[in-house]
C-alpha positions as CSV (number, residue, x, y, z in Angstrom):
1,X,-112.1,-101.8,-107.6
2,X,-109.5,-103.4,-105.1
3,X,-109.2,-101.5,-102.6
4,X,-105.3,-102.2,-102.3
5,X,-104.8,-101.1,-105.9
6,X,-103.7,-97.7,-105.7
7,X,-103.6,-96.9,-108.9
8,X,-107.4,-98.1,-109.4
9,X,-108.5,-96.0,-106.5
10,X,-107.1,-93.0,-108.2
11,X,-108.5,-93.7,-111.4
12,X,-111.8,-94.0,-109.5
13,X,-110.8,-91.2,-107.6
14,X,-111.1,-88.6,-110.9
15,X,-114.0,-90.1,-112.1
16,X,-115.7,-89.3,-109.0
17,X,-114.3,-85.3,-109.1
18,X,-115.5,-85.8,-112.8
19,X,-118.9,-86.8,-111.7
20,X,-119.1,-83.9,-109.0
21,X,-118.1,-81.2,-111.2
22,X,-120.3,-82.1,-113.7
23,X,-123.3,-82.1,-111.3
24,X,-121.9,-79.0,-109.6
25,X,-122.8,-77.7,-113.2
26,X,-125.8,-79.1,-114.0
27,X,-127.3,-78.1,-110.8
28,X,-126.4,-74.2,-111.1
29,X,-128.2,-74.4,-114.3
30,X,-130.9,-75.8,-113.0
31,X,-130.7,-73.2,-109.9
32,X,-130.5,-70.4,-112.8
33,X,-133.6,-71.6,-114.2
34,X,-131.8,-72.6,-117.7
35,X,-132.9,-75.7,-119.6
36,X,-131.2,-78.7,-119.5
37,X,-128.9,-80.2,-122.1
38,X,-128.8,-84.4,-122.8
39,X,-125.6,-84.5,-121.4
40,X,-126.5,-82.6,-118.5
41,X,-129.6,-84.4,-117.8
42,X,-127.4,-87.6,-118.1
43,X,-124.5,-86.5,-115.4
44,X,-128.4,-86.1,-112.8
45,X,-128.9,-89.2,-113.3
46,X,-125.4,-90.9,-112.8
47,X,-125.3,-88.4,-109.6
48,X,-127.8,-90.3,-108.5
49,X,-126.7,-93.0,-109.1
50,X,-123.5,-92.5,-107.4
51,X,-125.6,-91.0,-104.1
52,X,-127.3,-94.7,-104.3
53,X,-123.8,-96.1,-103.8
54,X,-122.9,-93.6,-100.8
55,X,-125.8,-94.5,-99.4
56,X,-125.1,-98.3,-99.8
57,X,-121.9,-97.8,-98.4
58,X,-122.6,-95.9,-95.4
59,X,-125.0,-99.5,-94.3
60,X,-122.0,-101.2,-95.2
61,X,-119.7,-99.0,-92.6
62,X,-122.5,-98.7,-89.6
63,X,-121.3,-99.9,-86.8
64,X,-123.7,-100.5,-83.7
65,X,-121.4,-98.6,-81.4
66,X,-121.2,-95.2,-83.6
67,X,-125.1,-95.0,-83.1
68,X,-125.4,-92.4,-80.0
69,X,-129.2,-94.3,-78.8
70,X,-131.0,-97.4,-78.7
71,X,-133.4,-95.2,-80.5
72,X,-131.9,-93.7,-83.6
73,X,-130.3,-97.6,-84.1
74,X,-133.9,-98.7,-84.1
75,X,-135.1,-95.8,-86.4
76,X,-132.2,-96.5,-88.8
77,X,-132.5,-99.9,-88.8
78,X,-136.2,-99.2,-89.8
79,X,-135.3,-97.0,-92.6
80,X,-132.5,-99.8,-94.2
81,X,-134.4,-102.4,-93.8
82,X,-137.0,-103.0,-97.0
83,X,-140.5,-105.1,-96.5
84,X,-140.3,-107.6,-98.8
85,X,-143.9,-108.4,-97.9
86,X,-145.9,-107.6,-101.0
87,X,-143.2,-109.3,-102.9
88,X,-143.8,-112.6,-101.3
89,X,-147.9,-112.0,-101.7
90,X,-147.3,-111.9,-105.1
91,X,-145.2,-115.7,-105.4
92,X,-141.9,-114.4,-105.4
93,X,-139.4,-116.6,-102.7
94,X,-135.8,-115.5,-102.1
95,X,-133.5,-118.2,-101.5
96,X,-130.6,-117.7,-99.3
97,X,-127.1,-117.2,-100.9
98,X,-124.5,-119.7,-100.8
99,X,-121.4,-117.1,-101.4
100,X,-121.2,-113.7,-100.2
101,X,-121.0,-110.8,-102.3
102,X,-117.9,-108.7,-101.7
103,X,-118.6,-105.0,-101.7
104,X,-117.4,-103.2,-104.7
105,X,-116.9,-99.1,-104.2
106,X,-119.8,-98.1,-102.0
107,X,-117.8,-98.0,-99.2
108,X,-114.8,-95.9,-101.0
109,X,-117.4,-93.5,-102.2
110,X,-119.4,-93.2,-99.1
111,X,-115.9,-92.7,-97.3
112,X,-115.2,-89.8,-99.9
113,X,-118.6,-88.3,-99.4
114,X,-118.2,-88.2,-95.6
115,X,-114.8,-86.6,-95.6
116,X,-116.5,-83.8,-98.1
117,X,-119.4,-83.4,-95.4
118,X,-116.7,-82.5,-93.1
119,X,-114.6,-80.1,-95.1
120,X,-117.6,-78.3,-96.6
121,X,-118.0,-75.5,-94.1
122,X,-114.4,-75.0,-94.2
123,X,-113.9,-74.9,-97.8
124,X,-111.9,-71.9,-99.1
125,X,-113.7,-69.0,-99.9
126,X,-112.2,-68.7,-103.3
127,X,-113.9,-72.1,-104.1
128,X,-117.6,-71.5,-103.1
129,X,-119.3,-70.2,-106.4
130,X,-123.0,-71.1,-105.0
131,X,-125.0,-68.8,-107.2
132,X,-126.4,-65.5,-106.2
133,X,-124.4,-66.1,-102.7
134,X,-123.7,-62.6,-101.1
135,X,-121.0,-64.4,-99.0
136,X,-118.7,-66.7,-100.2
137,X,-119.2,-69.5,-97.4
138,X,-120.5,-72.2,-96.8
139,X,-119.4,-72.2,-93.1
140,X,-122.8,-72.1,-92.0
141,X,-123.7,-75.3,-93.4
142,X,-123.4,-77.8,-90.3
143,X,-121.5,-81.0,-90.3
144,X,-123.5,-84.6,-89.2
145,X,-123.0,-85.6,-86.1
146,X,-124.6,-88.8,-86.1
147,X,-125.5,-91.5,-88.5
148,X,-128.7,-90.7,-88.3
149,X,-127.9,-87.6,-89.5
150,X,-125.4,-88.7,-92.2
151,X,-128.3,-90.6,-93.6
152,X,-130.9,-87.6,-93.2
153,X,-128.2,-85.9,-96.1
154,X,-127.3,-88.5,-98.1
155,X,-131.7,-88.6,-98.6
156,X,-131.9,-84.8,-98.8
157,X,-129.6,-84.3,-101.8
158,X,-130.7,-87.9,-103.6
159,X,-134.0,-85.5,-103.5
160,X,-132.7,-82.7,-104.5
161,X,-130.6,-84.3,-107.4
162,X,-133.9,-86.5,-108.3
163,X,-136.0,-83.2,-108.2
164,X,-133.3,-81.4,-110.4
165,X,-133.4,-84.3,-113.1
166,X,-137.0,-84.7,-113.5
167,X,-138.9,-81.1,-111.9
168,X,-138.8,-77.9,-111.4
169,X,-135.8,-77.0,-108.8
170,X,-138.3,-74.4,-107.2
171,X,-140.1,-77.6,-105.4
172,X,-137.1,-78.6,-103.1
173,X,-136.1,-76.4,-100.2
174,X,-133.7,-73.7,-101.0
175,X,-131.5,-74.9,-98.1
176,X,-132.2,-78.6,-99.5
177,X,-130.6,-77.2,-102.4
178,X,-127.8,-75.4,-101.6
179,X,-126.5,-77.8,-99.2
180,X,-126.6,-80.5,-101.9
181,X,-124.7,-77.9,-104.5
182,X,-121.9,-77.6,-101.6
183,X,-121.5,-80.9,-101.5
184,X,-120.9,-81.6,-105.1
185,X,-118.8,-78.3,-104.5
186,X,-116.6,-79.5,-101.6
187,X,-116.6,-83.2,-103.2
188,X,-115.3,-82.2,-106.7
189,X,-112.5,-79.7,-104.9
190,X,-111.3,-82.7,-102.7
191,X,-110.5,-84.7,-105.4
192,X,-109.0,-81.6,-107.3
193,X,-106.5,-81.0,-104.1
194,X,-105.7,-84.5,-103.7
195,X,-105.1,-85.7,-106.9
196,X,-103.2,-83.0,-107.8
197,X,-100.5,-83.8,-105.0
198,X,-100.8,-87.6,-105.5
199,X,-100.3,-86.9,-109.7
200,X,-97.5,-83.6,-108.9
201,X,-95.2,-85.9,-106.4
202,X,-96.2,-89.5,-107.6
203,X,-96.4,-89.1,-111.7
204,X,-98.8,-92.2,-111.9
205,X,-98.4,-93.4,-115.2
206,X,-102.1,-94.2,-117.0
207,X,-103.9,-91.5,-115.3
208,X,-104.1,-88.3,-116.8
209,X,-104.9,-84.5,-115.4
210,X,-108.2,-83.4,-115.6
211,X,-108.9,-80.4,-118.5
């Protein structure tokens, strides 16, 4: 996607709230203890898929100066970096790239998903359907504070959605779990409310309202 291309970004832009209402879905099924359809199992994988990209993208926006400590930039640094070690053992030699590779949309997705981090404790309480929720809230969920943080939930619900897709749901943590739902919650309702004011005001021919 170019990221000048308006029209693009809005046509990636429903995808995505496609992709998060669909997991939204999938994962209160699997929260409910009901059996998974194909399809279903299908939309857990491309979730994770998608949280592969956020995560990608969030490397791709780090700056040195958002990192609060010498510390936490060490301990990310650590946990972006890969050991290419064993490969190398084994024969394999990477040769250095002539051309770099542009990004594609990791960092429009990772952008997205941190704007939905933000907005999930202050979602409306008529859009929280978390099941089996006395309260419908999410303001208790906090928001990250620092990319280490950011990072520590983008892992969290690639575990949860992974554990959802190929486990029993019982073996994450319920908070684990309900944090990841909200997400896909608060993700899938930002698109919602944005698209539907760029689509009421704009009339974008080529992309058409969700139902």
């Amino acid at each position: 996607m170019r990221l000048w291309d308006v029209r693009a970004g809005l046509q990636a832009l429903q995808t995505l709230g496609r992709l998060a209402e669909q997991t939204k879905a999938a994962l209160a099924r699997r929260i409910q203890g009901e059996p998974l359809p194909e399809n279903a199992q299908a939309t857990l994988h491309h979730a994770l898929d998608h949280l592969s990209e956020v995560r990608e993208g969030f490397i791709l926006s780090l700056r040195t100066s958002a990192v609060p400590s010498f510390a936490e930039l060490r301990a990310l640094v650590e946990r972006v970096l890969m050991d290419w070690s064993a490969w190398e053992a084994m024969g394999f030699r990477f040769m250095p790239a002539f051309q770099l590779a542009r990004p594609g949309d990791q960092v429009f997705f990772f952008h997205h998903a941190y704007i939905a981090m933000g907005i999930l404790p202050r979602l409306p309480d008529y859009a929280v359907t978390f099941p089996h929720q006395r309260r419908p809230t999410y303001a208790d969920i906090p928001v990250p504070g620092t990319p280490g943080e950011v990072l520590d939930r983008i892992e969290e619900m690639e575990h949860v959605v992974w554990v959802a897709e190929n486990a029993d749901l019982e073996s994450a943590p319920a908070d684990s779990v309900r944090r990841t739902y909200a997400f896909f919650e608060a993700s899938a309702w930002l698109v919602a409310t944005e698209l539907s004011r760029w689509m009421g005001r704009r009339g974008w021919p080529g992309l058409r309202p969700e139902g």
